[in-house]
C-alpha positions, 0 to 999 in steps of 0.5 A: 451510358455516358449519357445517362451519367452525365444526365445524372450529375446534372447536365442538360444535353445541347448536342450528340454526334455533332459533326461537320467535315472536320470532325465530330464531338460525341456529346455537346452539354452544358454543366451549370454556366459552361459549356462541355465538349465530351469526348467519348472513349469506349473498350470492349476488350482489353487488347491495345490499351485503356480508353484513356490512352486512345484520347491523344493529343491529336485527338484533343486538339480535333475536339477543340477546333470542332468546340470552336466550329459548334461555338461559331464565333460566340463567347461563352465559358468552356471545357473539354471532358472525357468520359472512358467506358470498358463494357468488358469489365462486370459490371462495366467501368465508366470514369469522367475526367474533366477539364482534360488538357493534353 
């Protein structure tokens, strides 16, 4: 689902499931010049909170030293997005932030 979204807006697919011991990034794409590491949250219900509050710090901090792993010492522009997704909801709610900074 977040996939086909972010296809729809135009950006090309580089990588899914990109992982390593360390980690893993859900989607490695590319957004015109620059380079995004998606972090993919995604709720079945709606018990223990939103997508958006299980995208922590800890968590962002993991997507970025994975972004420097995938990059392996190349200089290129780069972001981290995150896209929640509650398929509880009819139809299900999907919402992409970018930039996300934490």
């Amino acid at each position: 689902m977040a996939l086909n979204f972010l296809l729809s807006k135009g950006y090309t697919l580089l990588s899914r499931n990109f992982n390593t011991r360390f980690g893993e990034i859900d989607l490695v794409m590319k957004d015109k010049d620059e380079m995004v590491f998606v972090e993919v949250k995604t709720k079945k219900g709606p018990l223990f909170g939103t997508p958006e509050e299980m995208f922590t710090r800890r968590k962002y901090r993991k997507v970025k030293n994975m972004g420097i792993l995938y990059l392996n010492g190349r200089e290129t522009k780069c972001r981290i997005d995150m896209v929640a997704i509650d398929l509880w909801l009819s139809p299900p709610s999907l919402r992409h932030y970018q930039n996300v900074v934490l």
